[in-house]
C-alpha positions as CSV (number, residue, x, y, z in Angstrom):
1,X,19.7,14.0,-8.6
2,X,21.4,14.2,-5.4
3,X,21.7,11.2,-2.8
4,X,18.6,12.0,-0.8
5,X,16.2,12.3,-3.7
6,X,17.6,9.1,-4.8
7,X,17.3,7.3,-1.5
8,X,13.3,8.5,-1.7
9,X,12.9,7.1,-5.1
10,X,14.4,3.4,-4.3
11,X,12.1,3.2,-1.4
12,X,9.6,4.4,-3.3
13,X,9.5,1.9,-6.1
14,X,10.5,-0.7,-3.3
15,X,7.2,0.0,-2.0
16,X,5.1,0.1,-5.4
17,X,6.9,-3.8,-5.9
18,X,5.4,-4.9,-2.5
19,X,2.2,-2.8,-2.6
20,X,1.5,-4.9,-6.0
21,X,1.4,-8.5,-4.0
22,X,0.3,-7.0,-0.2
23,X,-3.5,-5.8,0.1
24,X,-5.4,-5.9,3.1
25,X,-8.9,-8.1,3.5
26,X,-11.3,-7.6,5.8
27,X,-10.6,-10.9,7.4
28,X,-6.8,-10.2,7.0
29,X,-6.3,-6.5,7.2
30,X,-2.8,-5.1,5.9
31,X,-0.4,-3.9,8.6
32,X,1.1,-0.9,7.4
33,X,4.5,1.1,8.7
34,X,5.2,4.4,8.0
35,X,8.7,6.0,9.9
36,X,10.0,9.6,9.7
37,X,12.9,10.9,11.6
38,X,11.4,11.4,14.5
39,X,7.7,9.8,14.7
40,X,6.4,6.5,14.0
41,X,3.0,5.5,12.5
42,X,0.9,2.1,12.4
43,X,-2.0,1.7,10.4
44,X,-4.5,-1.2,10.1
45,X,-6.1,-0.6,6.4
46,X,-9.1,-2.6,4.8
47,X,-8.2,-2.3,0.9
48,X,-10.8,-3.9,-0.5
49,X,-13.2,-1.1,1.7
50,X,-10.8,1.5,1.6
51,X,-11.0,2.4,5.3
52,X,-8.3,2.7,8.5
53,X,-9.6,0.1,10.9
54,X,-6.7,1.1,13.5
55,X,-3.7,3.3,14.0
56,X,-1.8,3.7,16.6
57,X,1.3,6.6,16.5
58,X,3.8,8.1,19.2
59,X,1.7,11.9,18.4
60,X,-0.7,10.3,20.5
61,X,-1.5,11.9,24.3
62,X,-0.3,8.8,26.1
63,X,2.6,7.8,23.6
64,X,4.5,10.4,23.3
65,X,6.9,9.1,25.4
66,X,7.7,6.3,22.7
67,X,11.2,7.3,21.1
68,X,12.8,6.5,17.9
69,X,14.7,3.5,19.0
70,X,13.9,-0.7,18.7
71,X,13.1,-1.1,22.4
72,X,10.4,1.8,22.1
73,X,8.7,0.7,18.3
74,X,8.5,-3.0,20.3
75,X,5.9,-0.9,22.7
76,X,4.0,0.4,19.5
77,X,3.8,-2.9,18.4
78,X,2.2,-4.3,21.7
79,X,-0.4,-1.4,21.6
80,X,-1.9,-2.1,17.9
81,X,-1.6,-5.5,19.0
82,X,-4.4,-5.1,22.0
83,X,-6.4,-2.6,19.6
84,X,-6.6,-4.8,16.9
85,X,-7.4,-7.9,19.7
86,X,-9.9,-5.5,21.1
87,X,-11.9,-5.6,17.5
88,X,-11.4,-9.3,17.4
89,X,-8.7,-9.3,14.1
90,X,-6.0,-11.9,14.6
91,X,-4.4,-12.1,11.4
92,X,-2.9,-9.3,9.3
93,X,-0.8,-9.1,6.4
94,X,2.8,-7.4,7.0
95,X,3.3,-4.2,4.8
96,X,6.7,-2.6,5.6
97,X,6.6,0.2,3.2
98,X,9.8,-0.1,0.8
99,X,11.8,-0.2,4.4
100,X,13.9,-2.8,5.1
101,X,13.3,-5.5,7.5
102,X,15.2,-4.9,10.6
103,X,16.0,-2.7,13.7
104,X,12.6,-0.7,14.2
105,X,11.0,-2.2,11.5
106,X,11.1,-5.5,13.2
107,X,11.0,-4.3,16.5
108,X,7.2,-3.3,15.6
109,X,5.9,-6.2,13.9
110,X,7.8,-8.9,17.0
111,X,5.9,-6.6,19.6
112,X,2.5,-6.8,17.6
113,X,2.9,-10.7,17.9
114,X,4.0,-10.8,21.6
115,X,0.3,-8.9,21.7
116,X,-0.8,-12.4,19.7
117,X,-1.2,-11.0,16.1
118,X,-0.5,-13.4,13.2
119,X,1.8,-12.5,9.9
């Protein structure tokens, strides 16, 4: 197994370990993170319904200009921050994906609660 392959598995079971305790409510939707190498993803999921109530992505028209970098994922925060205000949910639970907790990770979930969103 070479190092990249390993590097996808750890995350992978890191994920499974939180997925197992993390699940999204209708009252308290899960926040999920998903980050490739060059595009960044938010999704607000429903698990007990099984549906996407929000996303929010730098593919989009109008975000495109969001980089890879903390000061940029702080702007993708903000934005699902006033989509999920704009449908009225205030609370979320925090899924960060088998990623660790800092740099853009964070940057995301501390611009979703300068929109107002609870963790």
């Amino acid at each position: 197994m070479n190092r990249l392959e390993h590097k996808r598995r750890r995350r992978l079971q890191r994920k499974l370990h939180i997925r197992k305790r993390v699940s999204g409510t209708a009252d308290k939707p899960r926040m999920s993170i998903f980050k490739s190498n060059r595009h960044l993803y938010v999704q607000i999921i429903d698990d007990s319904e099984g549906t996407t109530l929000a996303a929010a992505s730098n593919m989009e028209k109008d975000l495109r200009d969001i980089k890879m970098s903390t000061k940029d994922a702080g702007r993708l925060g903000k934005v699902i921050g006033q989509r999920l205000k704009e449908k009225s949910i205030q609370k979320v639970v925090f899924d960060r994906n088998g990623y660790a907790y800092h740099g853009i990770i964070k940057a995301v979930a501390d611009g979703a609660r300068e929109a107002g969103i609870q963790f």
